[in-house]
One Martini backbone bead per residue (centre of mass of N, CA, C, O) as a GRO file, in nm:
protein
  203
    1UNK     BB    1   2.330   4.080   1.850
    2UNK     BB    2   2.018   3.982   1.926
    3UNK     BB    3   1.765   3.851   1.677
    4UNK     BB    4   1.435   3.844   1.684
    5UNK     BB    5   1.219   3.583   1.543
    6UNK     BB    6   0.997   3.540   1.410
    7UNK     BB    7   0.664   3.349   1.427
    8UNK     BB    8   0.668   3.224   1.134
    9UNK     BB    9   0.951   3.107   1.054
   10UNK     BB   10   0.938   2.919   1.277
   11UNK     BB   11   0.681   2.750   1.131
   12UNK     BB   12   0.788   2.719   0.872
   13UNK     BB   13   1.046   2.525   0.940
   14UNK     BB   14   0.883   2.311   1.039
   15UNK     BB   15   0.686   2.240   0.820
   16UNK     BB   16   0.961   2.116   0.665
   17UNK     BB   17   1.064   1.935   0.855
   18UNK     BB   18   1.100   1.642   0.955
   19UNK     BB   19   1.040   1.422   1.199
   20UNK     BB   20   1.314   1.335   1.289
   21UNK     BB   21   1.335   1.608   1.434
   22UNK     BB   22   1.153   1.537   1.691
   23UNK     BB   23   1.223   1.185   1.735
   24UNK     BB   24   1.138   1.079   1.464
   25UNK     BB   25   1.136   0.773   1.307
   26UNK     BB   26   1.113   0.526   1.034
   27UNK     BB   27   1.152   0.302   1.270
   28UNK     BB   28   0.944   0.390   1.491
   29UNK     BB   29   0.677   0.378   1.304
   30UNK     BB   30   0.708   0.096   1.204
   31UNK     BB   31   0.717  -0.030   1.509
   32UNK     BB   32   0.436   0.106   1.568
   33UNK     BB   33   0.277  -0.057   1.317
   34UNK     BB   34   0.369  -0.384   1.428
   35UNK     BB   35   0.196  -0.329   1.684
   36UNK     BB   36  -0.103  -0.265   1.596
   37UNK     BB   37  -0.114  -0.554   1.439
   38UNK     BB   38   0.041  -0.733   1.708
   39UNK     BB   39   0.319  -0.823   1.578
   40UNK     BB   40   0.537  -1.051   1.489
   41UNK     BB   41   0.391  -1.311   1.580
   42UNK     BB   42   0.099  -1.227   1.429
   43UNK     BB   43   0.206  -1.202   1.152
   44UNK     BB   44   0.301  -1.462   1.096
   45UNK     BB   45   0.060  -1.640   1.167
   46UNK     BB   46  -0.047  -1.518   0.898
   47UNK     BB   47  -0.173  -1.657   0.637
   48UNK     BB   48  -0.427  -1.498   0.561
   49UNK     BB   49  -0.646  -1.293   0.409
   50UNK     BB   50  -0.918  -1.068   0.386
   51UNK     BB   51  -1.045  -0.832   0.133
   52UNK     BB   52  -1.286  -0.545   0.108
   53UNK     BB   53  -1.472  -0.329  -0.158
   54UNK     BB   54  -1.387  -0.032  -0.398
   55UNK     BB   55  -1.366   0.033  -0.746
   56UNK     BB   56  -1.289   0.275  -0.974
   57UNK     BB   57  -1.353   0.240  -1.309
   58UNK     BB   58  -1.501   0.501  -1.360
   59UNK     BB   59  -1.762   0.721  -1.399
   60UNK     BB   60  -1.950   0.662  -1.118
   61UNK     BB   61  -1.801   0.387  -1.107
   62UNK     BB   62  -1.819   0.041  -0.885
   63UNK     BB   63  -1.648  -0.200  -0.819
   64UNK     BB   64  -1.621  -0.460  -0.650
   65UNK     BB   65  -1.386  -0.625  -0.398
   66UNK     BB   66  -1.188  -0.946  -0.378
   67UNK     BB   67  -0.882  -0.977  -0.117
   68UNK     BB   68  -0.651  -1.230  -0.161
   69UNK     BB   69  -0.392  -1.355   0.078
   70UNK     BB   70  -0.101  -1.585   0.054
   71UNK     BB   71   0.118  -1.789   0.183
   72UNK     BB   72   0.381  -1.644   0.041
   73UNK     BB   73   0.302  -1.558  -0.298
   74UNK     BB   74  -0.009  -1.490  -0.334
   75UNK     BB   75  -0.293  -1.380  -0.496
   76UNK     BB   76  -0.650  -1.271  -0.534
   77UNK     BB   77  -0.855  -1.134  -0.772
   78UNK     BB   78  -1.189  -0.968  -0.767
   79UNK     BB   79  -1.428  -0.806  -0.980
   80UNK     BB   80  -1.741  -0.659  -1.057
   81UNK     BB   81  -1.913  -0.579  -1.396
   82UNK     BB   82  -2.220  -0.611  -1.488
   83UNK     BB   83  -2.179  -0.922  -1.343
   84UNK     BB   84  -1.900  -0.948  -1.416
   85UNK     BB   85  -1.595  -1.169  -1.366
   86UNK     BB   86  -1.286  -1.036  -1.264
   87UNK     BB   87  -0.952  -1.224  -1.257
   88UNK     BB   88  -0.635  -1.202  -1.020
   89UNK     BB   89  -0.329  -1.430  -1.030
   90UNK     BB   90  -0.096  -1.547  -0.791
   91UNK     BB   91   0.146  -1.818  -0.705
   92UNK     BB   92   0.472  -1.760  -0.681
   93UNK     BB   93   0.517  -1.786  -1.025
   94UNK     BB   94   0.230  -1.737  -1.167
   95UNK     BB   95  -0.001  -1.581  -1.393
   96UNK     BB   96  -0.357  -1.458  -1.428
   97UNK     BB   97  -0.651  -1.396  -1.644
   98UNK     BB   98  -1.008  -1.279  -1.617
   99UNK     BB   99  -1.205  -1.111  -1.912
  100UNK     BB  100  -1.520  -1.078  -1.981
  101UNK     BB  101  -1.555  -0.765  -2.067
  102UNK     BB  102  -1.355  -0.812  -2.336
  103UNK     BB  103  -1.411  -1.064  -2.452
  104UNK     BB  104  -1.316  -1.288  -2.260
  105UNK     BB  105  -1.343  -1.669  -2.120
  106UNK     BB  106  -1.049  -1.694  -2.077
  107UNK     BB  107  -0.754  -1.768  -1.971
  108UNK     BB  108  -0.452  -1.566  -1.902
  109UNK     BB  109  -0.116  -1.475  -1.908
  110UNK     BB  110   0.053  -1.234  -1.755
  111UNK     BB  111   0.198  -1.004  -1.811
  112UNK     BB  112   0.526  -0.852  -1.705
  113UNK     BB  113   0.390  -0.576  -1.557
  114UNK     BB  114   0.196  -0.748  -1.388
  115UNK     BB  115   0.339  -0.954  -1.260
  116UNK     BB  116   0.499  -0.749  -1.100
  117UNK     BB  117   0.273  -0.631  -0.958
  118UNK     BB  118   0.174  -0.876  -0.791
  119UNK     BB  119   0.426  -0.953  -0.635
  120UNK     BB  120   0.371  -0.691  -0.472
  121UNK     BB  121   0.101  -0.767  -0.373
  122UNK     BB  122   0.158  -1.051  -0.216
  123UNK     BB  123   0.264  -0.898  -0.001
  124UNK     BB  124   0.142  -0.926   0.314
  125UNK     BB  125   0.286  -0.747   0.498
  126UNK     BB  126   0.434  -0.528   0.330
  127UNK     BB  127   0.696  -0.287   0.280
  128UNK     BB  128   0.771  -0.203   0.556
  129UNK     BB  129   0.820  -0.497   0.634
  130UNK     BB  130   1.120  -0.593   0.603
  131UNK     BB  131   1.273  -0.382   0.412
  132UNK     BB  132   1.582  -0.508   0.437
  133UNK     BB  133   1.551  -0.784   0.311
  134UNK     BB  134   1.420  -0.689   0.041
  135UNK     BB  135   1.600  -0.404  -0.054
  136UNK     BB  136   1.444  -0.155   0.084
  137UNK     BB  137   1.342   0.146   0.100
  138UNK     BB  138   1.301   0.386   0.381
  139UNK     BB  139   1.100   0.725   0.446
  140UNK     BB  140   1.031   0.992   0.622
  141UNK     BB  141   0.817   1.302   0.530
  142UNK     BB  142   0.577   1.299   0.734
  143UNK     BB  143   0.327   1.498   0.773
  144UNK     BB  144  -0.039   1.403   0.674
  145UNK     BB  145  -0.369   1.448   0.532
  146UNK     BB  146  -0.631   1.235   0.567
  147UNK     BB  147  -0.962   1.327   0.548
  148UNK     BB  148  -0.863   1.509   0.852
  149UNK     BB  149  -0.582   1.310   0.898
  150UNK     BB  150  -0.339   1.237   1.069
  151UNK     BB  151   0.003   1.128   0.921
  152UNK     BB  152   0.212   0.912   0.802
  153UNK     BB  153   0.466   0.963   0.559
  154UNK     BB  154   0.577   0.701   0.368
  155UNK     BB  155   0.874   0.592   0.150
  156UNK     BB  156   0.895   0.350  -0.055
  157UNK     BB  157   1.180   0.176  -0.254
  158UNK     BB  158   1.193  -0.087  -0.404
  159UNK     BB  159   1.423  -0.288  -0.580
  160UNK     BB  160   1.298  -0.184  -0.849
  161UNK     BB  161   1.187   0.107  -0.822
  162UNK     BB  162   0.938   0.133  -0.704
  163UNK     BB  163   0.689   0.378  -0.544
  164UNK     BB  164   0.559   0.397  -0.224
  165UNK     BB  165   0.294   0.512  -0.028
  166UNK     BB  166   0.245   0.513   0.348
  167UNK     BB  167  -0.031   0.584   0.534
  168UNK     BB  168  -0.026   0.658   0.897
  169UNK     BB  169  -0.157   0.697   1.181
  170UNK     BB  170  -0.067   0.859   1.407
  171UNK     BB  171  -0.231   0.715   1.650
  172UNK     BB  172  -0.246   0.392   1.527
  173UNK     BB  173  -0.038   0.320   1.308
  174UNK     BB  174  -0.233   0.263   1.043
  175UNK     BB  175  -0.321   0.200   0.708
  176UNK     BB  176  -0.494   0.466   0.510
  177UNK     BB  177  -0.299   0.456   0.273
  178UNK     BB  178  -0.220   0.455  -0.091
  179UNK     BB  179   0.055   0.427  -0.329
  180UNK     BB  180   0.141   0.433  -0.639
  181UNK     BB  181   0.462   0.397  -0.882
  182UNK     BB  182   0.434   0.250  -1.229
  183UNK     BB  183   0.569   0.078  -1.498
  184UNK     BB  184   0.304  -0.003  -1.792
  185UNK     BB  185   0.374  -0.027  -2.092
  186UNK     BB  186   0.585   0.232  -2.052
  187UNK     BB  187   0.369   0.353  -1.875
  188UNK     BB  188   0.283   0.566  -1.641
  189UNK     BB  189   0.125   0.479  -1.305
  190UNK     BB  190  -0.129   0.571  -1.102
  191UNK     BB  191  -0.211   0.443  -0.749
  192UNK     BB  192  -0.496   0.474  -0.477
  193UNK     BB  193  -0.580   0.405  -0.174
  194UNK     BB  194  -0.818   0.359   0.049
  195UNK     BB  195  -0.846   0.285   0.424
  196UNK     BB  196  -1.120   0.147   0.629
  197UNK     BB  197  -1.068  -0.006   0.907
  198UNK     BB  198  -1.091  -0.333   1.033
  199UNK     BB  199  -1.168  -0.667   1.127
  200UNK     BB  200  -0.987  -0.909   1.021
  201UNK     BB  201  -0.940  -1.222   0.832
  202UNK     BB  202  -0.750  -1.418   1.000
  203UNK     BB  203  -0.563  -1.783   0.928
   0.00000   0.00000   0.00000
């Protein structure tokens, strides 16, 4: 005898299956994911890019932020806090910071976990783009709303075992949130990004 099933229980079940289960595959997000962008040969012929914003530096505080990467594993950090700009570097070989509020004037060489995480913010076309070349896993972990926008959550597990979370629009297609966890000197830190889509400027 054949028993029916609330439709709650069936909306629970769905509510927590995989997107792949709908016919939905974390490659083929990732693939209009590359094609909202233009497609791989749009991907390729950017050699730079240039990103604008602000960061929370404490409470109720926000210094100003510009982010430029440059092919093959460049990227450039600036933020201003207080009248004063602090800067970090790295060319693909080594890294370096200047942080006049902290009372130093001159540049320092970037310790080993900072070094890492450049390295890793320097990939102009981010962990999903290539990422079995790279070394690097993901999953597609499902929907979740971002700021009241349905999105796909996928985590991306990189060659070193950081942990990344980038958040996809579910309509564009276009990356909307991200997330990292690494650990920086002994101790976990999580950080979190907010991006709000604009046309970029590309080179």
């Amino acid at each position: 005898m054949l028993r029916r099933i609330p439709i709650m229980v069936l909306l629970g079940v769905a509510a927590v299956l995989p997107a792949s289960a709908f016919g939905q595959t974390v490659d083929d997000v990732i693939a209009k994911h590359i094609q909202a962008r233009g497609g791989m040969d749009k991907l390729n012929a950017a050699k730079t890019i240039r990103m604008t914003g602000k960061m929370t530096v404490g409470p109720g505080m926000e210094a100003p932020v510009v982010l430029e990467q440059k092919r093959p594993n460049s990227i450039r950090l600036e933020f201003t806090i207080q009248g004063m700009t602090g800067i970090m570097a790295y060319d693909g070989k080594g890294g370096w910071t200047l942080m006049p509020f902290s009372g130093k004037k001159d540049p320092e060489p970037m310790g080993e976990d900072d070094l890492k995480e450049a390295q890793e913010q320097a990939d102009l076309d981010g962990p999903l783009v290539n990422y079995k070349e790279k070394g690097s896993k993901v999953e597609l972990i499902g929907k979740q709303q971002v700021e009241g926008t349905d999105a796909y959550k996928v985590k991306a597990t990189l060659k070193d075992g950081t942990v990344q979370y980038e958040y996809l629009d579910a309509d564009s297609y276009l990356v909307i949130k991200e997330e990292s966890k690494r650990t920086i000197r002994g101790a976990e830190r999580e950080t979190e990004s907010t991006i709000h889509v604009s046309m970029p400027h590309q080179a």
